[in-house]
C-alpha positions, -999 to 999 in steps of 0.1 A, spaced: 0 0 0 15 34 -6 21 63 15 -6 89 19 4 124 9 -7 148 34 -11 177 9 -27 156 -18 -49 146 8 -57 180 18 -65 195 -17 -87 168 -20 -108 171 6 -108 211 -5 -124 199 -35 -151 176 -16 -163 208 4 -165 228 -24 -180 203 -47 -207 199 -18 -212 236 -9 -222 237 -50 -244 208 -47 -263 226 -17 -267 256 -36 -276 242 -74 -303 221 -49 -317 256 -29 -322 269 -68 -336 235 -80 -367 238 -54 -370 275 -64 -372 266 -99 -397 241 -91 -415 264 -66 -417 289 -97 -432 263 -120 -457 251 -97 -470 289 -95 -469 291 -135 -489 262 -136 -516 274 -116 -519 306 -131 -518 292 -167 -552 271 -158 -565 302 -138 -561 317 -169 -578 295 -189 -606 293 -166 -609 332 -173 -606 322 -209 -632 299 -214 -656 317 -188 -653 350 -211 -658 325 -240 -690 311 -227 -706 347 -217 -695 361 -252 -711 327 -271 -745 335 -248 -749 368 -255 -744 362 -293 -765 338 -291 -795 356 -272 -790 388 -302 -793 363 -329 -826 351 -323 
């Protein structure tokens, strides 16, 4: 088995903490992006709610006129 270098050992395990800080943080923005996307989502069917709501009151109306 070969000898351990101490510094080779240390710059390693400087690259483990910062390879984990990163992974913390690109997680934190993952759940944000996801947090975003959830609210896009409701708002698009909200939206299309509003849409089709308009829709039907427009289609009554021309349809009560054309009679």
């Amino acid at each position: 088995m070969e000898n351990i270098d101490p510094v080779e050992y240390g710059k390693l395990l400087g690259k483990v903490d910062a390879l984990s800080e990163k992974v913390e943080c690109m997680e934190s923005d993952l759940k944000e992006l996801l947090a975003l996307a959830n609210k896009g989502k409701g708002g698009f069917w909200m939206g299309m709610m509003m849409a089709s709501a308009i829709g039907g009151v427009v289609a009554w109306f021309f349809g009560q006129v054309g009679r």
